[in-house]
VONUVO-61936 format. One record per residue (C-alpha): x, y, z. Coordinates in nm, 3 decimals. Example, Ala and Ser with C-alpha at 12.3 -4.5 7.8 and 13.67 -1.06 7.14 Angstrom:
<rs>
<r <1.230, -0.450, 0.780>>;
<r <1.367, -0.106, 0.714>>;
</rs>
This chain:
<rs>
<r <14.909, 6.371, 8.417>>;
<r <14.871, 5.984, 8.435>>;
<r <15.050, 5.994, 8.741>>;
<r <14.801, 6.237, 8.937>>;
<r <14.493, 6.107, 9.033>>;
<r <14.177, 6.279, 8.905>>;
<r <14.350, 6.467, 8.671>>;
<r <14.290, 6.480, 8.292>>;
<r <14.318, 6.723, 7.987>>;
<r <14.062, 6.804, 7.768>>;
<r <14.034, 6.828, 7.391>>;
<r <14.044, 7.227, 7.391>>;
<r <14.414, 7.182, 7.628>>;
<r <14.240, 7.242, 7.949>>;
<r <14.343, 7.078, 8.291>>;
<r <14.083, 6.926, 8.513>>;
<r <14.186, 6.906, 8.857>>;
<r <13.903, 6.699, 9.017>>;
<r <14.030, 6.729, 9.381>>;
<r <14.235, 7.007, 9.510>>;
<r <14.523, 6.976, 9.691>>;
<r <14.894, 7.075, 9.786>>;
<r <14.995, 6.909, 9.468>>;
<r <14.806, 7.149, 9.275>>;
<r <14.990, 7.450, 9.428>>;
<r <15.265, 7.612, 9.168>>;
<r <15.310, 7.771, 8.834>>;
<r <15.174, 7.658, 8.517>>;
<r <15.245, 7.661, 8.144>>;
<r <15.095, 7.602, 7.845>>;
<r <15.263, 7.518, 7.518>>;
<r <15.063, 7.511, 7.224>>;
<r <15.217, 7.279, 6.896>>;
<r <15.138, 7.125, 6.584>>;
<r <15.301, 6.955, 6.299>>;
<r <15.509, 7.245, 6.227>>;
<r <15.612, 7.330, 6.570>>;
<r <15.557, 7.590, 6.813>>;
<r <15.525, 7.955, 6.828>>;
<r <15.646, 7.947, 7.224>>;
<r <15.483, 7.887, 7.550>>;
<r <15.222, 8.094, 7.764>>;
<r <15.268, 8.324, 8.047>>;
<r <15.284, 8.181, 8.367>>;
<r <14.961, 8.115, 8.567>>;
<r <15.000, 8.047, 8.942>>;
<r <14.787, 7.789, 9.142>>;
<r <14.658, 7.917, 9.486>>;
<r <14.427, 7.707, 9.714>>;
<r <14.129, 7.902, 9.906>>;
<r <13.914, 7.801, 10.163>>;
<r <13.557, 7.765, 10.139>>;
<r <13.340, 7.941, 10.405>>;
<r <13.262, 7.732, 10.745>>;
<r <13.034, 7.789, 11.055>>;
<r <13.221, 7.844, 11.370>>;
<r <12.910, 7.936, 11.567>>;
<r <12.561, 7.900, 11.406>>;
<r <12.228, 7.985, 11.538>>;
<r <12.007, 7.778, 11.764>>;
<r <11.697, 7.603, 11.548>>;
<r <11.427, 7.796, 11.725>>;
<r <11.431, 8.184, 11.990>>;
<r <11.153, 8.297, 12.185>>;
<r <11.169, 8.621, 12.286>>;
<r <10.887, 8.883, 12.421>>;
<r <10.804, 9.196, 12.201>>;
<r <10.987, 9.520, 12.268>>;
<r <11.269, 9.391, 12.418>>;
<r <11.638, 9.251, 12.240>>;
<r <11.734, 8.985, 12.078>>;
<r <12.065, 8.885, 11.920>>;
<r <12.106, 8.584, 11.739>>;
<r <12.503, 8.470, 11.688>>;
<r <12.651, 8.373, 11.353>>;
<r <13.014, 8.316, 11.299>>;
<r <13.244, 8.148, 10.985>>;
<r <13.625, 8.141, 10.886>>;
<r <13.767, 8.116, 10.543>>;
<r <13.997, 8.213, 10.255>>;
<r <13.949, 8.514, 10.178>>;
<r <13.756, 8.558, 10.537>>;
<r <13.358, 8.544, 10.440>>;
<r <13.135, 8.844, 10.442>>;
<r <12.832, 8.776, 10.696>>;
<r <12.458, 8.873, 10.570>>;
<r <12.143, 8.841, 10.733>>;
<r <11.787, 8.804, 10.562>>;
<r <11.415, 8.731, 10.677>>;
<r <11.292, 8.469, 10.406>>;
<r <10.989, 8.599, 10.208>>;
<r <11.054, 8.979, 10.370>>;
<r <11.032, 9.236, 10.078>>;
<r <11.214, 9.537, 10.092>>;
<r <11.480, 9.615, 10.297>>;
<r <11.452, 9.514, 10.718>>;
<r <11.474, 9.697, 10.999>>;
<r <11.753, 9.444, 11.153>>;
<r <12.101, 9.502, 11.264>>;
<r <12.449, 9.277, 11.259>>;
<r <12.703, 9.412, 11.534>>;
<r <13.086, 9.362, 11.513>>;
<r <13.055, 8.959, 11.578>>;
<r <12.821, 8.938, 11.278>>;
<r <12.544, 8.811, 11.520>>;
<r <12.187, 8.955, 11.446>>;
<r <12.047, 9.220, 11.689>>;
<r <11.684, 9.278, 11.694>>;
<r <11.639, 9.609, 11.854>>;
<r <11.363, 9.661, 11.999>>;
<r <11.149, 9.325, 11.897>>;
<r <10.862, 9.384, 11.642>>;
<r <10.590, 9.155, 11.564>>;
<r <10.687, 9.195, 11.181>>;
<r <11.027, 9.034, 11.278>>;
<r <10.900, 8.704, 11.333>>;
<r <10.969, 8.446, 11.138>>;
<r <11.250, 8.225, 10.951>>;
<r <11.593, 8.408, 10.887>>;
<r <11.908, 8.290, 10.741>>;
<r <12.240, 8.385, 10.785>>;
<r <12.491, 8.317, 10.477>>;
<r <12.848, 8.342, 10.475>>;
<r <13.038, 8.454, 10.117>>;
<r <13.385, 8.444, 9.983>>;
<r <13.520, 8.402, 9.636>>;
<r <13.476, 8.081, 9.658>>;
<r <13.150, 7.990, 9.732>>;
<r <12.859, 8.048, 9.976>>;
<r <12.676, 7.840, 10.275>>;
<r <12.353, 7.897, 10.480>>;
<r <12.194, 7.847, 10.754>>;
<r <11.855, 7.957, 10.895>>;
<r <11.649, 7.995, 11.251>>;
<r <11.313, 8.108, 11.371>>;
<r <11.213, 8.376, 11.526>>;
<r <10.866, 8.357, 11.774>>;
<r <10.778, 8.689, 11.884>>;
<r <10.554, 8.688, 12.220>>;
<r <10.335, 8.881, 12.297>>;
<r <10.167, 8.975, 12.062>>;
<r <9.823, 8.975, 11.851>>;
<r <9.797, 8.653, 11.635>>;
<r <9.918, 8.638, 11.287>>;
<r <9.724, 8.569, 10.963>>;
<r <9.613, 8.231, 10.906>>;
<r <9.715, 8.096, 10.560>>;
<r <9.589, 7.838, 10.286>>;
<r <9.208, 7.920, 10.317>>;
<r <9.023, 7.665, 10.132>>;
<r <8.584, 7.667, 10.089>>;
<r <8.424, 7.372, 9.930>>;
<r <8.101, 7.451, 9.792>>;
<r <7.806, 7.223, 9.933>>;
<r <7.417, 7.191, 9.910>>;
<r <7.328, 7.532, 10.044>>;
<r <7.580, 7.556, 10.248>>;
<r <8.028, 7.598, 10.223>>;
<r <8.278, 7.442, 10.469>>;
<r <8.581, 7.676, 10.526>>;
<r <8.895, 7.539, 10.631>>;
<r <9.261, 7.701, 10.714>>;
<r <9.546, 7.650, 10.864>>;
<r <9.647, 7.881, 11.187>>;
<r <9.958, 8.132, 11.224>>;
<r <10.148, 8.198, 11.536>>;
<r <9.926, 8.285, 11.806>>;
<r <10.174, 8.574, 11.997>>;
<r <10.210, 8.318, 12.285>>;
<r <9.895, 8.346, 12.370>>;
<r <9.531, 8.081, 12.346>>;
<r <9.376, 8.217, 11.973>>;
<r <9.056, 8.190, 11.845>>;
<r <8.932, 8.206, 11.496>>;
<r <8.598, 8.346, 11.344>>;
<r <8.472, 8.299, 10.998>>;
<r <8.321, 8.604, 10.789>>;
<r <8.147, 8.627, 10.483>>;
<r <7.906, 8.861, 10.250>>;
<r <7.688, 8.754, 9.938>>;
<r <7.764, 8.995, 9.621>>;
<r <7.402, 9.081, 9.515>>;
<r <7.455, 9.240, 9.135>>;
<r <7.302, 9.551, 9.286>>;
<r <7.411, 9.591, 9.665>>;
<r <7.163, 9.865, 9.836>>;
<r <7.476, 10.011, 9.972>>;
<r <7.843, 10.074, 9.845>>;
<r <8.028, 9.870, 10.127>>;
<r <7.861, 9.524, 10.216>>;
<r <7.767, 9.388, 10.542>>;
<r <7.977, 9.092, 10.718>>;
<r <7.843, 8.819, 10.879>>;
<r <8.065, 8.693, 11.160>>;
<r <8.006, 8.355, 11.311>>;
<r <8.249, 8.183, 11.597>>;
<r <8.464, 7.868, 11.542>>;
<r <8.455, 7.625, 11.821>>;
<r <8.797, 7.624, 12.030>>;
<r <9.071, 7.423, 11.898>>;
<r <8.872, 7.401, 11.535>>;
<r <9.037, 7.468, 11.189>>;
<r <8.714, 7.412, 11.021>>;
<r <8.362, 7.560, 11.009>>;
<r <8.013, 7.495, 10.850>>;
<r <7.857, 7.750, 10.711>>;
<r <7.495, 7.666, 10.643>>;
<r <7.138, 7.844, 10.492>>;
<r <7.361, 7.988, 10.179>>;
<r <7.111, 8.135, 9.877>>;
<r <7.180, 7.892, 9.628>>;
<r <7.387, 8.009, 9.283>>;
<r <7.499, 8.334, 9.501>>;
<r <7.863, 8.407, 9.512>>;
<r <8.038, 8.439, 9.865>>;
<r <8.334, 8.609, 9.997>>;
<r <8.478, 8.445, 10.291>>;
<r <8.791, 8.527, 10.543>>;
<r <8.901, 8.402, 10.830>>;
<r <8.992, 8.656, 11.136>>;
<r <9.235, 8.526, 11.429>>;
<r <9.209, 8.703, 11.789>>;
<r <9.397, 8.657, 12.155>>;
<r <9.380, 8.829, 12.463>>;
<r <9.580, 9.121, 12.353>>;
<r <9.354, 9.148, 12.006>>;
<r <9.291, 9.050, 11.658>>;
<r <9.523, 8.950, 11.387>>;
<r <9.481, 9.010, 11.027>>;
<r <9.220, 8.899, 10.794>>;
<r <9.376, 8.640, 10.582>>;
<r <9.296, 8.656, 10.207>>;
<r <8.913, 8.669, 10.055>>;
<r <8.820, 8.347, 9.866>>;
<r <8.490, 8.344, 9.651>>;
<r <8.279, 8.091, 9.601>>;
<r <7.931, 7.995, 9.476>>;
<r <7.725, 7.728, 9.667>>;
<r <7.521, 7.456, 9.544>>;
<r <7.148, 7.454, 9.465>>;
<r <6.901, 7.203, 9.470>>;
<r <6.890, 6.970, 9.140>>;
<r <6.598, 7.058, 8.854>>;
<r <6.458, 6.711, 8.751>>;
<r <6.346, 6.879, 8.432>>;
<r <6.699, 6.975, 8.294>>;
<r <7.041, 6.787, 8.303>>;
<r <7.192, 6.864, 8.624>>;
<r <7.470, 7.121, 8.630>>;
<r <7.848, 7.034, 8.702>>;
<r <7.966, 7.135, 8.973>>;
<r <7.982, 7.520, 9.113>>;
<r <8.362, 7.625, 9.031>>;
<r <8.522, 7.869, 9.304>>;
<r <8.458, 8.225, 9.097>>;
<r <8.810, 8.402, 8.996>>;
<r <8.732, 8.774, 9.091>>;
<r <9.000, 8.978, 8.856>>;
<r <9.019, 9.289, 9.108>>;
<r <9.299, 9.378, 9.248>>;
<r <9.315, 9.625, 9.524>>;
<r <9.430, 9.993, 9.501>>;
<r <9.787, 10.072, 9.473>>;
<r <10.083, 10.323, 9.660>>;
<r <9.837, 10.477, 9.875>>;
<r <10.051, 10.754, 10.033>>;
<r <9.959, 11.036, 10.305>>;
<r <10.058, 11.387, 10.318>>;
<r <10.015, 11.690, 10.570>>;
<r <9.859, 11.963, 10.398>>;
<r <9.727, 12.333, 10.591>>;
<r <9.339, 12.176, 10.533>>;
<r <9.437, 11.816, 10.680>>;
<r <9.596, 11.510, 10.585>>;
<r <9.570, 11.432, 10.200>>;
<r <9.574, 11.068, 10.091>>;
<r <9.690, 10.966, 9.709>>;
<r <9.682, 10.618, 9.548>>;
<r <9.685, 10.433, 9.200>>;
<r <9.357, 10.271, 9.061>>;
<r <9.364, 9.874, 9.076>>;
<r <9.648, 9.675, 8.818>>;
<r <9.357, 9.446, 8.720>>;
<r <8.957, 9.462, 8.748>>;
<r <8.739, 9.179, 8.541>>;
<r <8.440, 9.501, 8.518>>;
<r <8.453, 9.871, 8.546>>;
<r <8.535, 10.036, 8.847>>;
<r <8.250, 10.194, 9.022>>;
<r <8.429, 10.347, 9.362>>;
<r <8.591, 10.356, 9.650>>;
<r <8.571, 10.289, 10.022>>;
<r <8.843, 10.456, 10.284>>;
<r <8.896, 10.290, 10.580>>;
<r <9.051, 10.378, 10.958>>;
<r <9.130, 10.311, 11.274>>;
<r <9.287, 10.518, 11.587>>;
<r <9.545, 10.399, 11.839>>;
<r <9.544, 10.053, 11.704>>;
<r <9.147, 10.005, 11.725>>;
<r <8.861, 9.862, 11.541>>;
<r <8.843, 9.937, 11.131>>;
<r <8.589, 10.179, 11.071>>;
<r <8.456, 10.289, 10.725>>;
<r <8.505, 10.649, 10.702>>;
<r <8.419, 10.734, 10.380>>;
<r <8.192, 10.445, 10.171>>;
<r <8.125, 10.648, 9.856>>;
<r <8.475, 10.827, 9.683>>;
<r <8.428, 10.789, 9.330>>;
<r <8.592, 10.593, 9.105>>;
<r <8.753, 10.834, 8.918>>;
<r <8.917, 10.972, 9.210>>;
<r <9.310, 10.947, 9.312>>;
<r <9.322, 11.148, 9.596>>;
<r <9.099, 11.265, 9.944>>;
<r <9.151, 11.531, 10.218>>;
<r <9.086, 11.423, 10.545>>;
<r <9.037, 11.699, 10.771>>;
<r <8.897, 11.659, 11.121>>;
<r <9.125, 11.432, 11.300>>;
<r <9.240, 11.451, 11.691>>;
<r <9.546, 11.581, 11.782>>;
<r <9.815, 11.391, 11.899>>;
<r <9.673, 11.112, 11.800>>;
<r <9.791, 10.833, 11.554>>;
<r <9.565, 10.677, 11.280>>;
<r <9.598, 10.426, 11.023>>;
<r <9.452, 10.468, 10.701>>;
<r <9.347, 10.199, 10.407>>;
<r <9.167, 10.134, 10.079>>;
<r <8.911, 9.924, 9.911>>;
<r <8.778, 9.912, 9.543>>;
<r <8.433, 9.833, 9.454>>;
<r <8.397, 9.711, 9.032>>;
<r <8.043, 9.600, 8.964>>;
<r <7.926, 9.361, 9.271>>;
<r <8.298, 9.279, 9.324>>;
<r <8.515, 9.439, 9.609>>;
<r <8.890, 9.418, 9.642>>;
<r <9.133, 9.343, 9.903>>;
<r <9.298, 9.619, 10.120>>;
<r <9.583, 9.834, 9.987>>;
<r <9.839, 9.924, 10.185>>;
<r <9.823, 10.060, 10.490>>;
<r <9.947, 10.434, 10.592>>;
<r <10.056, 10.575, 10.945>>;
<r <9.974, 10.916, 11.026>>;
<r <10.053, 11.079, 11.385>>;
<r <9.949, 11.423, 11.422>>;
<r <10.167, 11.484, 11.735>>;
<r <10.272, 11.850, 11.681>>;
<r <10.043, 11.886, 11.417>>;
<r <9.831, 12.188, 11.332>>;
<r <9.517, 12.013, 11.286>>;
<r <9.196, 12.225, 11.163>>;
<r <8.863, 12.027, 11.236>>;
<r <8.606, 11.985, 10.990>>;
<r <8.235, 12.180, 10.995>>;
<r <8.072, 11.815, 11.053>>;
<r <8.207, 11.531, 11.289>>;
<r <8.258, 11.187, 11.152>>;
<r <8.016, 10.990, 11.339>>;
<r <8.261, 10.660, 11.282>>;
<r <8.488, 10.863, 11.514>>;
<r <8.275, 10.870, 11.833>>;
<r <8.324, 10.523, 12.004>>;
<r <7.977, 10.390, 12.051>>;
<r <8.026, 10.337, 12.436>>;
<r <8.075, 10.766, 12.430>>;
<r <7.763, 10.803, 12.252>>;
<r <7.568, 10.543, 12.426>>;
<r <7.667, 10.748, 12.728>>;
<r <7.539, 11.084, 12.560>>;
<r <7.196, 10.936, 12.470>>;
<r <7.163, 10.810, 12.828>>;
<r <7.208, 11.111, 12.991>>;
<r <6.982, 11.341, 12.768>>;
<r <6.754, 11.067, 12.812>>;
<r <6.766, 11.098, 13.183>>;
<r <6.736, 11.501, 13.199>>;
<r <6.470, 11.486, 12.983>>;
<r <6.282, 11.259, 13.246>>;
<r <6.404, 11.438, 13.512>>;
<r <6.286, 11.757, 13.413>>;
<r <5.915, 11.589, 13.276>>;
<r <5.889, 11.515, 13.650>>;
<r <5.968, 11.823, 13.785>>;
<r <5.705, 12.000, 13.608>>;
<r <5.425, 11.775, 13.698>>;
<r <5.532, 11.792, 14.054>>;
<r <5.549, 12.145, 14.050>>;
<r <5.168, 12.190, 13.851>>;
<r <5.034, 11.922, 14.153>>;
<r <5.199, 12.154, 14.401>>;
<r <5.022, 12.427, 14.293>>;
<r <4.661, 12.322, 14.239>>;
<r <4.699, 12.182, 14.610>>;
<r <4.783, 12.491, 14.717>>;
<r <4.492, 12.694, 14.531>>;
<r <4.282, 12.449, 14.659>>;
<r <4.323, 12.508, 15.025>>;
<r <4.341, 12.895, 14.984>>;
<r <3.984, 12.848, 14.826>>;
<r <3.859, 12.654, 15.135>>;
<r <4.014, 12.923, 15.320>>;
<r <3.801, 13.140, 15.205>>;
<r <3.479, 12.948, 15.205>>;
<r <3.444, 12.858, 15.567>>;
<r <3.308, 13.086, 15.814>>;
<r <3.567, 13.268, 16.060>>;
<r <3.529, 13.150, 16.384>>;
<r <3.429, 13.448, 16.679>>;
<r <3.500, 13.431, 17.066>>;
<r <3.279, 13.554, 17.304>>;
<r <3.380, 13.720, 17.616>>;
</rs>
């Protein structure tokens, strides 16, 4: 063994062969011995030399490609054994809707917005395994989320900061929201405050805060072609002024609200209407006190559909919805002055669907331009027919009027 460089044998008889090679090819024995000799040698063992996996064709750093349409991303790698090709979005959970063809490449079919991101593509043999990654931008589209939202509490006041996701190809801007939690809120679902951010800001100033009140605050992207996703609430409490009379207080901490939001919401046809199931919050710091249900049709606006489910509910029929339409359906919990993040979201076409409508409309259904329109035009027959009448009542007393003068004056007589 002296004689081959970077081999050695270890205390237990085992050979170390630091750097493979031809010389390493063959059959091998082992012969165990001691002071009285040897019981015989081992079986045979043969020596074969694989090839790790390597690239042959690898992925461009960065693809832009429009929503809808196709995009296939090559990936290509030799060895022994011959590698197995996988492809995975990083941070995706679950399995994605993504496709390799014969060549291994990666064929996005049609482009979704979901898709977009970093991917890798690893090759695998019984050797070992190598990666190597690209991104995905998907155009055309409505921005994504934007991520690491930060508020530092000041004097009556918070500044709100973040940092942007893609904008679908198109300018974005940003607006901050935020809602006090009052102990006893006069209704079940709170009221949001929007206010705009300048263009090109990551940054805003929110100012005449109630002092020692807790906030929620989340930041909402929007383009031309819509709005994004609200990125995640952050609480926080904002300063007050000093008492000279007491020690001042430290610092306002950023409050930890322990609620999560409601679990496996699922939908289900039923012969009444659509019946939605879910599991009560994993963790909530205080009792929980109810539910708010949540929806939006054809890709619209949220709308609060139903603000007071109670708490010790895990299920609602929703009846009354349009046919051939598609909605989208999610969930909020409410524990003490606390309220929870979304739950998952739920898709629920009812193209071909008998649909039986309820005994009362949903007045969140009716787009306000619709009923604006409504109003207006009762509004204008009511006028209309207001004027009609007086006109008709003046009509008429001018009428009796000169039938009674008529009557009064003298008839006139010719004489021959």
């Amino acid at each position: 063994l002296s004689q081959l460089p970077g081999w050695s044998l270890r205390p237990d008889g085992s050979i170390v062969i630091a750097t493979g090679n031809d010389d390493a090819l063959g059959l091998y024995r082992c012969t165990p011995y001691n002071s009285y000799g040897t019981a015989g040698e081992s079986r045979p063992t043969r020596v074969l030399l694989k090839d790790p996996p390597a690239f042959t064709v690898q992925p461009k750093e960065e693809y832009f490609q429009e929503v809808g349409r196709e995009l296939v991303i090559p990936c290509a790698a030799h060895g022994d054994p011959p590698p197995t090709i996988t492809w995975v979005k990083v941070g995706s959970v679950g399995k994605s809707s993504a496709q390799v063809d014969g060549n291994s490449s990666l064929v996005l079919r049609p482009l979704i917005k979901e898709q977009h991101g970093v991917w890798e593509c690893t090759a695998t043999n019984q050797v070992a395994s190598v990666t190597t990654a690209t991104s995905v931008h998907v155009l055309g589209t409505s921005p994504h989320a934007v991520t690491n939202v930060s508020v530092l509490p000041l004097l009556l006041a918070a500044n709100i900061s973040w940092e942007p996701g893609f904008d679908g190809g198109y300018f974005q801007r940003f607006s901050v929201w935020y809602t006090p939690l009052v102990r006893y809120p006069p209704r079940a679902h709170h009221d949001w405050v929007s206010l705009s951010v300048p263009a090109g800001a990551q940054h805003l100033l929110v100012e005449n805060l109630q002092p020692d009140t807790s906030y929620q605050f989340s930041v909402l992207a929007q383009n031309k072609l819509g709005s994004g996703p609200f990125s995640q609430i952050v609480t926080s409490v904002p300063r007050g002024f000093p008492v000279t009379t007491v020690p001042p207080e430290p610092p306002a901490m950023t409050v930890h609200v322990f609620l999560s939001p409601p679990r496996a919401l699922t939908a289900n046809e039923t012969m009444r209407g659509v019946l939605l199931r879910w599991e009560p919050p994993a963790r909530a710091s205080v009792a929980l006190s109810g539910y708010a249900l949540e929806l939006r049709q054809d890709k619209g606006g949220w709308e609060v559909l139903e603000r007071s489910i109670p708490g010790t509910d895990t299920q609602v029929l929703v009846p009354g919805l349009i046919k051939d339409a598609f909605y989208e359906f999610r969930l909020v919990a409410f524990a003490g002055s606390y309220i929870s993040d979304p739950s998952n979201t739920v898709n629920v076409s009812t193209a071909g669907m008998e649909v039986y409508p309820s005994r009362t409309q949903l007045p969140e259904l009716l787009p306000q331009p619709v009923l604006a329109g409504v109003i207006g035009g009762i509004c204008f027959l009511s006028v209309a027919v207001i004027f009609s009448t007086m006109a008709a009542c003046i009509m008429n007393r001018r009428r009796a009027a000169r039938l009674r003068k008529r009557r009064q004056d003298p008839p006139l007589v010719f004489s021959p």
